[in-house]
N, C-alpha and C positions, 0 to 999 in steps of 0.2 A: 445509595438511595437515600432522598430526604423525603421528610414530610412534613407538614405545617404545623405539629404536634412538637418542632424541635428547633432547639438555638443552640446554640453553638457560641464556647469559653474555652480558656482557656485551663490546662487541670494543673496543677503543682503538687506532687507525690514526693516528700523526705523522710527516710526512715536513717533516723538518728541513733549511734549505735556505741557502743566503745569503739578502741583502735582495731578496725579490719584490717586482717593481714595484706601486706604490701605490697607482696607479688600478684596476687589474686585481684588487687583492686578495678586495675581495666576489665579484668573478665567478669567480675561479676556486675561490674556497669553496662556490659557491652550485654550480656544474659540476660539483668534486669529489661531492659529496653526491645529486646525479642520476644523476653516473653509477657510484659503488658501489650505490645503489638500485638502479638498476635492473641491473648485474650479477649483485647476488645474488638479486632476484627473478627473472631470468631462468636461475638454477642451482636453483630452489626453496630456496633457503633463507627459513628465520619470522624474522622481525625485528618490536620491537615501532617501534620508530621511530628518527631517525636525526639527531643534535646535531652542527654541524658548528663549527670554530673556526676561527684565522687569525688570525695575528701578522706582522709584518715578514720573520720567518724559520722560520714553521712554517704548513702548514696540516695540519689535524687532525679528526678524526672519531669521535664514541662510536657506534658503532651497539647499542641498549638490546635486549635477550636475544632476543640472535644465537643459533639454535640451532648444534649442533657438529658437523653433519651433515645432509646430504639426506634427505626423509624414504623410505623403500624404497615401491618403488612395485609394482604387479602390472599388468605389459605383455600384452597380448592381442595375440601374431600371428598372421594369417592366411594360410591354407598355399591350395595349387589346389582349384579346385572340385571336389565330391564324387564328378561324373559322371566326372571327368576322371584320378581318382585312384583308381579302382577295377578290373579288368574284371567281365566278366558274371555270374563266378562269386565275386565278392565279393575276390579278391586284388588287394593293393597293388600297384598300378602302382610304375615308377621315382620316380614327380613325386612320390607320397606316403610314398616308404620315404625320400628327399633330404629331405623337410620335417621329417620327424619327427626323422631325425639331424641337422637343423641347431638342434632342440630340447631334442637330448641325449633323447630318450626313443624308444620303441618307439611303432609304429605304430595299437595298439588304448589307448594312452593318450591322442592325441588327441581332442580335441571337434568337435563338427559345430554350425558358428554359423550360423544364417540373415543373410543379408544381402540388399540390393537388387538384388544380381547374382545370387543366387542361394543356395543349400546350398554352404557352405567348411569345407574341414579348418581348424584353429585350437589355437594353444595358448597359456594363459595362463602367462608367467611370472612370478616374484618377483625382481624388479631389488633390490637392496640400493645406499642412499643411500652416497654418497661422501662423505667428512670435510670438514669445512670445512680441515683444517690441508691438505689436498691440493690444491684450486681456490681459495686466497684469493691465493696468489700472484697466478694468470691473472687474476680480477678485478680485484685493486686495479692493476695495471700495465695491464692492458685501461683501465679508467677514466681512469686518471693518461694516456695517450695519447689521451683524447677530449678531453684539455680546450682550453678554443679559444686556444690560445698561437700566435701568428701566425709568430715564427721562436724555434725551440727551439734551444737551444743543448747543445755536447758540452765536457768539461770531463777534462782532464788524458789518460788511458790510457781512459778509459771510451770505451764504444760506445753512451751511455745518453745519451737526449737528453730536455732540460726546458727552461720557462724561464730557468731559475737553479742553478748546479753542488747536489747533493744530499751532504750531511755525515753524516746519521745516520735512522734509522727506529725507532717505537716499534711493537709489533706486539703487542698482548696479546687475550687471550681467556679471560677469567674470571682467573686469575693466572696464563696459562701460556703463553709465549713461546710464538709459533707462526714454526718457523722459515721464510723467505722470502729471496726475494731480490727488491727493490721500488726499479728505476733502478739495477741494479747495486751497491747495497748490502743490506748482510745488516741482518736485523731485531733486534730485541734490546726490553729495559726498560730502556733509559738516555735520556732526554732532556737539552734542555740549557736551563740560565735564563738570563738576562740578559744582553748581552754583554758587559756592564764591570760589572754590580752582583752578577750572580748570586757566590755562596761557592762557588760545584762543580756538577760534573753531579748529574742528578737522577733515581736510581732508582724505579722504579714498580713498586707491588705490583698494582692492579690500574686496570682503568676510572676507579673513583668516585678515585682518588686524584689523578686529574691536574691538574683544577682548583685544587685549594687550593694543592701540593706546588710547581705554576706558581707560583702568585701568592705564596710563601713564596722564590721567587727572583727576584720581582720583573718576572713576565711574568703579564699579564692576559690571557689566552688569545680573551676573549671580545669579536669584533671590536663588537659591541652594546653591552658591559659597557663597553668602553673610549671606544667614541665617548660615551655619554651621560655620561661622567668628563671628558671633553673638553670639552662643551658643557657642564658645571656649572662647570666652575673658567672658563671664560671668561668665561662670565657674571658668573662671581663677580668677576671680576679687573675688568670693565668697570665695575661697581657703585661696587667701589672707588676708581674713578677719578672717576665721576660722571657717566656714561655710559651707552653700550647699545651694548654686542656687535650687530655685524651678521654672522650665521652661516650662510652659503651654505653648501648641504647638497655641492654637488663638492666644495669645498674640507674642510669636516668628513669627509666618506669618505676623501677625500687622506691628512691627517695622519691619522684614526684608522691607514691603513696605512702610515704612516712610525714608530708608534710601538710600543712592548709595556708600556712603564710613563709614561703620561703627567704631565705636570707643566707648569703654565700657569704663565708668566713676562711680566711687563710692562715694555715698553719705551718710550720718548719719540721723536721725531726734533724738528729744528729748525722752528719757526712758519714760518718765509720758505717752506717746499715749501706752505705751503698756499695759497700765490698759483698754483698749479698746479691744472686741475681735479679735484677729487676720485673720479672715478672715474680718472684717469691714475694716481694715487696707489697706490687702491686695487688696480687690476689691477698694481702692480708689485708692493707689497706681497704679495698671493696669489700672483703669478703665482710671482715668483722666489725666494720665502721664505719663502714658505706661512704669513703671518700674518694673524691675524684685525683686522678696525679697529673703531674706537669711532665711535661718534656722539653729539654732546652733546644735551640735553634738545630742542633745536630741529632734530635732526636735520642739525648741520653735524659736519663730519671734526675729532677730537680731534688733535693730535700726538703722538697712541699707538699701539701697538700691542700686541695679544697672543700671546707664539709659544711652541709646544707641545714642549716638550723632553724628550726619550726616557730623562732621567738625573733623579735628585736630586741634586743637587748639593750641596755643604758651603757653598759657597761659592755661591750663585745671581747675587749680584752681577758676576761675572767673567762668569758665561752670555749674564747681559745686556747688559754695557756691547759685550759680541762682536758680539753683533746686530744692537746699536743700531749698532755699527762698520760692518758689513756694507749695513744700508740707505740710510747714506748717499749712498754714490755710486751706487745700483740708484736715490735718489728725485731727485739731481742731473742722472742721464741723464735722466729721466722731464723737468725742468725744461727740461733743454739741448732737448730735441725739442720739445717744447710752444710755446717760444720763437723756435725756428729757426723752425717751423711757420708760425707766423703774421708771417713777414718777408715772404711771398709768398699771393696770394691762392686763396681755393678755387677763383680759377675757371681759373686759372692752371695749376691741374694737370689740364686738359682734353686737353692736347697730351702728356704721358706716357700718358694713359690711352690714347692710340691705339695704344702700343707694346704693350699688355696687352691681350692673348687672350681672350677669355669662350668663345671655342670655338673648334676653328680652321674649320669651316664656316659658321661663325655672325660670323664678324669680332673685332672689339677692342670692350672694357667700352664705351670712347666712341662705339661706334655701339649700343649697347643703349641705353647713356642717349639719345642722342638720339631713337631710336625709344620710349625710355620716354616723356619727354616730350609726344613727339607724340600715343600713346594720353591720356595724362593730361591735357591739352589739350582733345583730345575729353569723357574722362568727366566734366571741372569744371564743366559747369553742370549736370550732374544729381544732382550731389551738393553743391550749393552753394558751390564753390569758385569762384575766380578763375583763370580759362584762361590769364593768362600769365604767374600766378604759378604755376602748378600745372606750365607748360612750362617755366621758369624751375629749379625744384626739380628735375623731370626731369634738367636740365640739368645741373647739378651735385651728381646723386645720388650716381653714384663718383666725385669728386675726392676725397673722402678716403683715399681705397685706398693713394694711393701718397705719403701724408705719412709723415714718420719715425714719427710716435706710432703710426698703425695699423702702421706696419711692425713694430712692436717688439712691440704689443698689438694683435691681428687683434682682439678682441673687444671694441675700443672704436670699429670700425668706426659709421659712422653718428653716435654720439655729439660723436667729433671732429667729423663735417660742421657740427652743432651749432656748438658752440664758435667754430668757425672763421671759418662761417655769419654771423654775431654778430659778429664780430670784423671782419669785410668791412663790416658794414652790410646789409647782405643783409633784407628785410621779416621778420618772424618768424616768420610762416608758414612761409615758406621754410627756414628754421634749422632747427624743430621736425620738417618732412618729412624730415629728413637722419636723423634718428632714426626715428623712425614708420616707414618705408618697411620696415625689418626687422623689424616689429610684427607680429603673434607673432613670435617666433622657439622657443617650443616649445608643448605642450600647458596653455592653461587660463591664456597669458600674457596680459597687455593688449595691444587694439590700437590701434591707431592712432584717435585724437579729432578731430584738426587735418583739417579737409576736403582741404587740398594735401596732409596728409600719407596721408591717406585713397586720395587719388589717386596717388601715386606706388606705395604700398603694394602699389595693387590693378595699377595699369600693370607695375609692374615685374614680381611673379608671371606676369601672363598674357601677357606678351613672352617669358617663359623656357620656358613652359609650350606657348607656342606656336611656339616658333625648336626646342626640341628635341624636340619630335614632328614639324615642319615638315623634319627631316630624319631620318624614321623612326630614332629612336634612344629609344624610350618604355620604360619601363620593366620588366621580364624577371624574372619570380619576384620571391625578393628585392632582387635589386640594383638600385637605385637610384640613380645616382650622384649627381645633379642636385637628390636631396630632392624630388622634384615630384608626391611623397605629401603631402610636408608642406607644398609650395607647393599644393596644390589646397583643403587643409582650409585654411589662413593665407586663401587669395582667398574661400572660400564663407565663413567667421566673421567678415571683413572689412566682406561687405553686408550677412549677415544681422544679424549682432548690433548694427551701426551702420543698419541698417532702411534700407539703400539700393536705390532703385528700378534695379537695372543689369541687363541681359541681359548673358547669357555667350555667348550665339549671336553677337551683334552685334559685343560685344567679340575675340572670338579672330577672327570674319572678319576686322575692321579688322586687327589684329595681324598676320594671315599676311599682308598686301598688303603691309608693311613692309619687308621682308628681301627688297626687289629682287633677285629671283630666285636667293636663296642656298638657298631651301627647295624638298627633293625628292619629296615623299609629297602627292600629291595629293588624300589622304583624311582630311590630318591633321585636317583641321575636325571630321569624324564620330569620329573616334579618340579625341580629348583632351575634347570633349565627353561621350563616353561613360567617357572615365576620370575626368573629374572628378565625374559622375554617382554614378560608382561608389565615388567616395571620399564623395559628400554623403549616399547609403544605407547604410556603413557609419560613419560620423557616428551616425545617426539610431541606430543598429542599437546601439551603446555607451552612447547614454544608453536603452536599453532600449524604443525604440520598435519595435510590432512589424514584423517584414516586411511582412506582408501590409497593413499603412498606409502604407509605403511603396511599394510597390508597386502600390497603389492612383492614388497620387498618380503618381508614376512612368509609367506608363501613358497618361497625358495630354501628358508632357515638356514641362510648362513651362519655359521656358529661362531665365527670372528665379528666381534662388536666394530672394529674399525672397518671391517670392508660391508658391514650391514649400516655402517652410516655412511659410508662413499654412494654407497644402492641410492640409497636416500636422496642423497644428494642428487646425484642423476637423474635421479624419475624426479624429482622436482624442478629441474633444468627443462626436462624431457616435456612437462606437463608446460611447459613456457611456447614452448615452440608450433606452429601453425599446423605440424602436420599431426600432433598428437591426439587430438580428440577422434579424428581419423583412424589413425593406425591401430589405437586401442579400443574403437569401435570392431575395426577388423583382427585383432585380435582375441574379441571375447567370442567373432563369428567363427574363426578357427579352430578356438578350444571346442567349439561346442560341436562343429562339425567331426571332430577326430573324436571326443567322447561317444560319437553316435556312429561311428563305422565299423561295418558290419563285415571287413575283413581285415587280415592283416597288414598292415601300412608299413612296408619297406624304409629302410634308413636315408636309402640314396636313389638319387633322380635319375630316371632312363631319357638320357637325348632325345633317342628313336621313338619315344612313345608320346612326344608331345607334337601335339595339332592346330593348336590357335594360336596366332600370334604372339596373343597379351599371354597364353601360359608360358611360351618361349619367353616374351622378355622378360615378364620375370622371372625365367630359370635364370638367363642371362645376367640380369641383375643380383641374384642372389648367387651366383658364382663370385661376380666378380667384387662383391659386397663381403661374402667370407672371405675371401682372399684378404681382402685390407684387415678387417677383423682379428686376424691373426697376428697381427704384427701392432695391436691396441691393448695397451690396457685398461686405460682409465675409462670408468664405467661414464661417465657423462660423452666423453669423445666416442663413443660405442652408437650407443643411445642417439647420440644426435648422428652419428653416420648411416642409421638403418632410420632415420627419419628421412631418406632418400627412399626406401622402396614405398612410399604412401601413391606415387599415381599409379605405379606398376600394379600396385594391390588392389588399390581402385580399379584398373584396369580387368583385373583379373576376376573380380567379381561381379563386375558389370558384364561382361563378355564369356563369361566360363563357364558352363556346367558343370561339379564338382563329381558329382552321382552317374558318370557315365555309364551308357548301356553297356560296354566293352569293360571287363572287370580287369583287365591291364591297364588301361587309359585312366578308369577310376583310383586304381589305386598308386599312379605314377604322381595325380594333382594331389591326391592325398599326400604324398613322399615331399610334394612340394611345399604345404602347409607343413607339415612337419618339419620340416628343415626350414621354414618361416619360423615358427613358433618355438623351435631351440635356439636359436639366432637373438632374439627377441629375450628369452627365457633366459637368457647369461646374463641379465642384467635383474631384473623382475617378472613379475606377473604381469606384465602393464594391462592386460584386457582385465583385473579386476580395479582399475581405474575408472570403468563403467561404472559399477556398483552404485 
């Protein structure tokens, strides 16, 4: 809504800060910008759209032609009813001479509104829009306190609390300072460049001048503009080495928010670290110095590195050799543990793990492993693994938890097992499940190959899955603490996309018998089956399968994840085909007919008792339809074989009375529908395909 009371600029919002933490930087750019949206749409203000930035030390906002004003609105209030506001002889009551002075008008300038209660006295007024220079304050300080900063901090005299003590604020509106007070500092058109390159503060005449005026003092405002400046000069820098940049997108968001003018620098360390495994290397490298590695044409670890420097330097070579100073003793520790590591065996650290907690109603990591074991044991010859290597791997799943390398690098957890694995002598099955077992570990990751590692993978999820709903402690709104959202999708992606024939009913029973009576919820079996249910429907639901095909299949609760997505598969075939919308029309007509019969409906069809034609052929049909049936497995070639009885079906409800006078006759079509809709029913529900 506009109105001739408003123009429309463009707004420029900076709030200038020390260095904001680096991980956090897109989210609270992305926060800020949701929630001035939606403040000023909820003040009515027009905005045409809304550009957000974010540097080390500023996060920033264009909102593009912000009007300068509410637009005035005409409020319709409603006074007492007519009956009630009058007497006999047509004078104002008390109730209606009070409405009209709380309207500022006299009594015969009111209106008479029909409403659903009745005839109401009413008067419309002209509210007039309030300035934006009056309510940007409340907004932008409203916003800046929703954003999700877990502990906010206060900083000198102030009462003003942020992430990060606040310096300075840009506040403009088409060119004209709007004054505010935003974290206890006053607004202005001063920003500030570069912290050691900028020449001076930086005056702003309006919006469009921010960007270049920035980048004219050596701050690239645009957290986009700056990471893909990032990711070109690394490349570039790897190229020249002979090489390929390996660019994990946390660690690129990282530095882009360590930086305002990036500058990629190449560094060496010494050949001897690379007797060390290369991801040991590499997570020190990222972890504690935020540098990117190379990898030579064969995909082995160069003695390089590349690291993102916030300066130009005159002198680059001094930047570097610092570096190169810096990583050596971060990649000497990484050696020193690596080495210590393997003086002692993985299986060796069996007897620390018992000192480590996985819950405290649930025991220590090393009695999970060994009940990991024990389920995987079990699952190994249904998925063609070796049961006492697959009990074996169980067995020393967490010993690497408490090697020095994991302790230094939690997220080489697993990988170490590997290594270490290998280094014992350990069968290589066993080695490779030390990895694998954490397979996925996010959306759309690989998983697990290795049948042991298959088996621990799956053991371990459904031990966790099953110990903590086994002491009602399952999941509550958001919170999650246990991940056992993403340990449900990890166990259903495990059999399905590796085509393993496993029940999950069978699997969590076993599981709950495990925890000699540490487990208290005696319903967890139906609980966690239906949560993981509910995670395999919204699975289905993201890659755009409909509900009602899920729910189809659903319906039936296959407890085999691999034959609940063959269903799937089927009835989505099934839903392709011409006679579907048909059949699963007359299938919902079925269901409902057999939920509303009013006698006993026999299993099997009496010859002799059928009269009409169309009911004979499709007896006829449905003999000779189960008959093939029998010798089918695959649920789509099923499916699509009983998309033959759609005319005979048709036929049979178009020509048939179901509800015969003759209560033999009635209940022979009834046996017929029934032997229709189990036929039908080996695959899904398809009549809740309707829905």
């Amino acid at each position: 809504m506009t109105s001739s009371n408003q123009h429309f600029s463009d707004l420029l919002f900076e709030l200038g800060t020390e260095e904001l933490p680096p991980v956090s930087l897109k989210t609270l750019r992305d926060a800020l910008k949701a929630n001035v949206a939606e403040a000023l749409t909820a003040q009515d203000f027009s905005f045409e759209s809304i550009e957000s930035y974010a540097t080390p030390r500023r996060l920033a906002l264009i909102v593009r032609q912000l009007s300068d004003a509410q637009p005035d609105k005409e409020v319709e209030r409603l006074g007492p009813a007519v009956v009630a506001a009058f007497d006999d002889d047509g004078n104002p009551k008390p109730a209606a001479v009070g409405f009209a002075k709380s309207c500022g008008v006299e009594v015969d300038q009111l209106e008479r509104i029909e409403t659903d209660k009745g005839e109401r006295l009413g008067y419309t007024l002209s509210q007039k829009g309030q300035p934006l220079s009056e309510l940007i304050e409340q907004s932008l300080n409203s916003a800046l306190k929703k954003l999700p900063i877990p502990k906010p901090m206060r900083w000198g005299d102030s009462s003003a609390q942020f992430i990060r003590p606040v310096h300075w604020t840009v506040l403009l509106h088409g060119s004209s300072v709007l004054e505010a007070t935003i974290l206890d500092t006053k607004t202005g058109n001063v920003s500030r460049g570069h912290r050691f390159m900028a020449q001076g503060d930086v005056t702003l005449h309006d919006a469009d001048d921010y960007v270049n005026k920035l980048k004219a003092q050596h701050v690239i405002v645009s957290f986009e503009q700056r990471q893909k400046l990032i990711e070109d000069q690394v490349k570039a820098a790897a190229e020249k080495l002979g090489g390929v940049a390996q660019i994990e997108q946390d660690l690129l968001d990282e530095v882009t928010g360590l930086v305002e003018w990036p500058v990629a620098l190449t560094g060496e360390f010494d050949t001897e670290f690379l007797k060390v495994p290369a991801e040991c290397l590499v997570s020190s490298m990222a972890e504690h110095q935020k540098y990117f590695h190379v990898l030579d044409k064969d995909g082995n670890l160069m003695p390089n590195f590349i690291t993102i420097s916030n300066i130009e330097s005159s002198n680059p070579r001094v930047v570097i050799e610092g570096n190169e100073k810096v990583i050596r003793p971060r990649l000497a520790d990484a050696m020193f543990f690596y080495e210590k590591d393997q003086q002692s065996t993985l299986e060796s650290h069996q007897e620390r793990l018992k000192k480590v907690v996985f819950q405290n109603q649930l025991g220590s990591v090393q009695e999970k492993a060994e009940r990991v074991a024990e389920l995987a044991k079990t699952i190994a010859p249904q998925v063609g693994a070796d049961p006492e290597l697959a009990h074996r791997a169980g067995l020393l799943s967490k010993c690497d938890l408490t090697t020095q390398m994991v302790g230094e690098f939690d997220k080489l957890q697993g990988i170490m097992g590997t290594y270490y694995a290998r280094h014992d002598g350990e069968d290589d099955s066993v080695a490779i499940a030390m990895t694998e077992q954490y397979l996925p570990k996010y959306s759309g990751d690989a998983l697990a190959q290795n049948p042991v590692g298959q088996c621990i993978a799956i053991a371990d999820r459904v031990d966790t899955l099953a110990g903590i709903f086994g002491i009602g402690q399952a999941p509550k709104g958001a919170k999650d603490p246990f991940a056992l959202r993403r340990a449900s999708i990890g166990l259903l992606r495990t059999i399905v996309e590796n085509q393993l024939s496993l029940d999950l009913e069978q699997l969590v029973e076993q599981s709950l018998t495990q925890f000699d009576g540490k487990l208290t919820d005696e319903l967890a079996a139906e609980k966690l089956l239906n949560f993981i249910f509910d995670r395999f429907r919204a699975w289905y639901l993201d890659q755009n399968v409909s509900a009602n095909t899920v729910s189809a299949v659903m319906a039936l609760r296959p407890t085999q994840p691999l034959d609940f997505d063959q269903r799937i598969k089927a009835v989505q075939h099934f839903q392709t085909l011409p006679e579907s919308e048909s059949l699963s029309a007359a299938n919902k007509r079925v269901k409902n007919i057999l939920a509303k019969a009013d006698i006993e409906v026999p299993d099997t069809i009496d010859p002799s008792l059928l009269q009409d034609t169309a009911e004979k052929a499709l007896a006829d049909t449905i003999g000779t339809v189960e008959a093939e049936l029998a010798t089918i497995d695959n649920y789509q070639e099923r499916l699509t074989r009983l998309a033959a009885l759609r005319d005979d079906v048709d036929a049979f409800f178009d020509n048939v009375m179901v509800n015969a006078d003759d209560d033999a006759v009635k209940a022979n079509r009834l046996a017929l529908l029934k032997k229709l809709e189990g036929m039908f029913g080996s695959v899904a529900d398809i009549s809740l395909l309707q829905n």
